[in-house]
N, C-alpha and C positions, 0 to 999 in steps of 0.2 A: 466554517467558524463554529457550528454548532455541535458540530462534531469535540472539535479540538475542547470546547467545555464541557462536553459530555465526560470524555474521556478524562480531564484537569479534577474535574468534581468527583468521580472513582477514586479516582488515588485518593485524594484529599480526604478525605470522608475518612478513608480506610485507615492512613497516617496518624486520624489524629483522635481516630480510636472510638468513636461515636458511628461506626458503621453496625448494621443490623447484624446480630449474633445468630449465628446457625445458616446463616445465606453465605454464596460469592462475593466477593468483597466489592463486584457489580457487574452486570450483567448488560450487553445493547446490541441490537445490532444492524446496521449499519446497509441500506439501500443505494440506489445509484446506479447512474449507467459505467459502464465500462471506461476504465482510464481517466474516470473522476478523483482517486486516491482514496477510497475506503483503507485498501491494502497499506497503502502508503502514510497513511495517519497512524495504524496501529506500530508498524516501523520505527517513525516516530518517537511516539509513544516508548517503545522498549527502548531506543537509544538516550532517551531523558533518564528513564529510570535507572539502566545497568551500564550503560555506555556503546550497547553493541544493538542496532537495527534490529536483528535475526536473533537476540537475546528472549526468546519465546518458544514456545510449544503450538507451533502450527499444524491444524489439522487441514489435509486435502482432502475436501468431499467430495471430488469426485473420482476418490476411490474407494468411497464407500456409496455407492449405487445399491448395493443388492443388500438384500439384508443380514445374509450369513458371513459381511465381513467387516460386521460390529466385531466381529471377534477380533479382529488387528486392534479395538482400542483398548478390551476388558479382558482382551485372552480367552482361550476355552476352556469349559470346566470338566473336572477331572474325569477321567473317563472316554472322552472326545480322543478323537484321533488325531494326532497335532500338540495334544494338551503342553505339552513342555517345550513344543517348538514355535510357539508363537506368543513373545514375549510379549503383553500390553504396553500400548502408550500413553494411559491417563494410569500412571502408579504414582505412588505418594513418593518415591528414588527421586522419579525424572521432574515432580511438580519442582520438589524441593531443591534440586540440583541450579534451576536457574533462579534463586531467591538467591541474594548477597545481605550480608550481615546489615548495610547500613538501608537495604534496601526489603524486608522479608515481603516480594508479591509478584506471583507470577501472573504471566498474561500469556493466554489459550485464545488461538487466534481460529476459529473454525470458516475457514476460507470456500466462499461459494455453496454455501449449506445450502440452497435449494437444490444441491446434487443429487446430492445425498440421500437416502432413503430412507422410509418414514420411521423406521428404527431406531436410527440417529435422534430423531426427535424425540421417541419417547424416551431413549436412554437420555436424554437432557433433562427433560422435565424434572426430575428426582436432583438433578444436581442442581436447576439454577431455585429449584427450590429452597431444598434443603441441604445445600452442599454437601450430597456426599455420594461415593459411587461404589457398590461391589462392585469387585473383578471376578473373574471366572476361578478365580484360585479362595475365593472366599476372605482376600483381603479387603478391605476399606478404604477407600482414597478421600480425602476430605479437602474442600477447594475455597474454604472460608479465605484463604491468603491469596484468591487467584481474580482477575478479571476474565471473564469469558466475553469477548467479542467474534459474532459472526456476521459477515457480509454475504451480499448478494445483490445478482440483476437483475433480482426480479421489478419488474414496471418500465426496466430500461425502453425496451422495447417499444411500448406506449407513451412513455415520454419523449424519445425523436420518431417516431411515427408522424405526428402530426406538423413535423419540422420539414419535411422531404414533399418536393414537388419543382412545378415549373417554376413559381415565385419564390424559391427558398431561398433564404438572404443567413448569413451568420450569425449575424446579429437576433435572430428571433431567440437564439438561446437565452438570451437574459429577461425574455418575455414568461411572465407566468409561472412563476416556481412554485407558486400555489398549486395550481392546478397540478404541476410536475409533482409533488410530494401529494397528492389524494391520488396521483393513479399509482404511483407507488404503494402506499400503504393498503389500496384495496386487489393490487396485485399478490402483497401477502400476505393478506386475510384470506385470500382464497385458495392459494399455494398452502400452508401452513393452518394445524388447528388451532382450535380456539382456547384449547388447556396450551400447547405452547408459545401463541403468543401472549395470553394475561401473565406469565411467568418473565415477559420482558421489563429489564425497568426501563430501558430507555431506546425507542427506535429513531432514527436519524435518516433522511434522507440527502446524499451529497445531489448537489445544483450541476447542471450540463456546464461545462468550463465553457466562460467567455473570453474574446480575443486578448482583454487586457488579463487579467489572470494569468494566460494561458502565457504571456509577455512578460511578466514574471516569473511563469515555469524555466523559461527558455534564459533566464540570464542566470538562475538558481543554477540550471543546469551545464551553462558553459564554465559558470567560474567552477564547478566539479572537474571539468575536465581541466581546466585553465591550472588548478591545483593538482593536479597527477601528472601533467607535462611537465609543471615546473620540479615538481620531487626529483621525478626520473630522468629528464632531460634539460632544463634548467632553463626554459626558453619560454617566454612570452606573445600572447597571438591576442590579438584584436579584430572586432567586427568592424566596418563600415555601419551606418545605416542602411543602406541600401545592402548590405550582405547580410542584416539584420531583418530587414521588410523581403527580402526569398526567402527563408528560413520560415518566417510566419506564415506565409502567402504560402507556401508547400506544408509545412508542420499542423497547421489548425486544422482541427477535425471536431465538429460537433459529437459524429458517430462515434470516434474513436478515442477521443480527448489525449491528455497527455502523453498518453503512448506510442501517438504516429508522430507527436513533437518530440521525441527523441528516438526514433527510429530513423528523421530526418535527420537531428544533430548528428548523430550518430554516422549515416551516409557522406555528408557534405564538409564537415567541417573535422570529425576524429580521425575518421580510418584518412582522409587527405593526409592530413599533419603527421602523424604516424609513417603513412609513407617517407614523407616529407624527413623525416628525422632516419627513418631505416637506409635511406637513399644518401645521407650525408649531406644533403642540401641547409638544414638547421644545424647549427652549431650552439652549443651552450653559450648564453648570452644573447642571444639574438632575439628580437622580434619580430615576430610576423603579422605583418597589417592584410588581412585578408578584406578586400580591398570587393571583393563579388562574387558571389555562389553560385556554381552554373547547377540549376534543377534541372541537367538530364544526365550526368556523368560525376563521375569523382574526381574533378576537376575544380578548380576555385583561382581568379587572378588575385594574386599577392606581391607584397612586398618585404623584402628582409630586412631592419636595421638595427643597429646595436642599440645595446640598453642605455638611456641616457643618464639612469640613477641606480645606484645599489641599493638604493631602502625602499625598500618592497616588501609590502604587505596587501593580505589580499581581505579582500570583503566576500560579503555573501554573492556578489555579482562574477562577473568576468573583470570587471576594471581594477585597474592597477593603480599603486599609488607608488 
């Protein structure tokens, strides 16, 4: 949640024209363990804005590790061998390209910036300063229209560290998120200097997902699929409870958070169905009451029966109406 206003307060600010002149229209960035949705809030975030998730300029830091491949973002300067064949990625073409008329603000997503090498940071400091960036070509790039969010795991580590043992219970995730957010922030204070983080405006720590959370990931994420069956094949599928509580009971991962609950979805209940429809067993109109998920194979007992109403529409869930 704190996230989701960090980011709501950026735009807003920037919109309505009272944001700070000669800076990024905002800058944050965004801690957490893994499969918490750093990544997935910024997503978010650009499909509010332009309509498209991946409507961003994402930087992967972890392929810039070493330091002579700053030059994949500013290009090389003249003379350099390469110079004309290694186009930049932070030019003022590509800023501007994904701004829309009703919308003028890109977002730079710098993805796992603890990768990265210390290069990267100081080529940042100059921008979230003073938004602006030479390239190797002795152009200027200017990012006063842009938000710069960067994530990272750093403190992950030390935040389920102390969760794992003989008595670990699930539940301890929603214990301490204080404590969870100071080993994060002293993880990168130590990772990162002290000129690039005073240059953050806003650092945000995501929480370890708990069951009920995590229970809401998992209905977000059926009715996704629930919505691309129905497109392409016109056929409706339903959970049990009980084929709802194997889902959870295999999907929850403190370590791994949202991402092993849909690498389960994913196993048990899509590539089935999918079968299921390639094999000519579903027919358009049908549904399927999946009825129990067996967690050791790609197997599930079900039932087929036709649709008892044509006015269907779908919610943010999996249920039908």
């Amino acid at each position: 949640d704190d996230a989701a206003q960090v980011l709501v307060d950026m735009v807003s600010v920037h919109l309505s024209g009272f944001g700070a002149s000669g800076r990024p229209a905002g800058n944050a960035l965004l801690l957490g363990p893994t499969g918490s949705g750093k990544t997935h809030a910024v997503e978010v975030l650009c499909e509010g804005l332009v309509g498209d998730p991946r409507g961003m300029l994402k930087i992967d830091c972890a392929e810039f590790q070493h330091s002579h491949e700053i030059a994949k973002l500013i290009g090389s300067p003249p003379g350099y061998l390469g110079h004309r064949e290694t186009p930049p990625l932070l030019t003022q073409k590509r800023i501007d390209a994904l701004q829309t008329q009703g919308m003028p603000l890109t977002v730079i997503l710098f993805d796992e910036i603890e990768k990265a090498s210390d290069a990267l940071w100081q080529l940042l400091l100059g921008v979230l300063d003073k938004a602006t960036l030479t390239l190797g070509n002795n152009e200027v790039t200017n990012f006063e229209k842009c938000i710069i969010v960067m994530t990272s795991n750093l403190g992950a580590k030390e935040m389920n560290g102390d969760r794992f043992g003989f008595e670990f219970s699930d539940e301890i995730a929603e214990i301490d998120n204080d404590a969870d957010e100071k080993r994060s922030m002293e993880a990168a204070k130590h990772h990162f200097t002290a000129e690039f983080m005073n240059r953050l405006d806003h650092i945000v720590t995501f929480k370890t997902l708990t069951k009920p959370q995590v229970a809401e990931i998992m209905q977000i994420e059926l009715g996704i699929i629930q919505k691309t069956f129905w497109d392409k094949a016109a056929f409706l599928y339903q959970l049990t409870p009980a084929a709802k509580y194997t889902l959870m009971e295999e999907g929850y991962s403190v370590e791994y958070g949202a991402r092993n609950l849909k690498r389960t979805i994913e196993r048990r209940v899509r590539l089935p169905l999918a079968g299921l429809v390639s094999s000519g067993q579903i027919a358009p109109g049908n549904t399927v009451v999946i009825e129990q998920v067996t967690p050791t194979d790609m197997h599930f007992e079900f039932s087929i029966q036709k649709l008892s109403s044509t006015d269907i529409k779908f919610t943010d869930t999996e249920e039908t109406i």
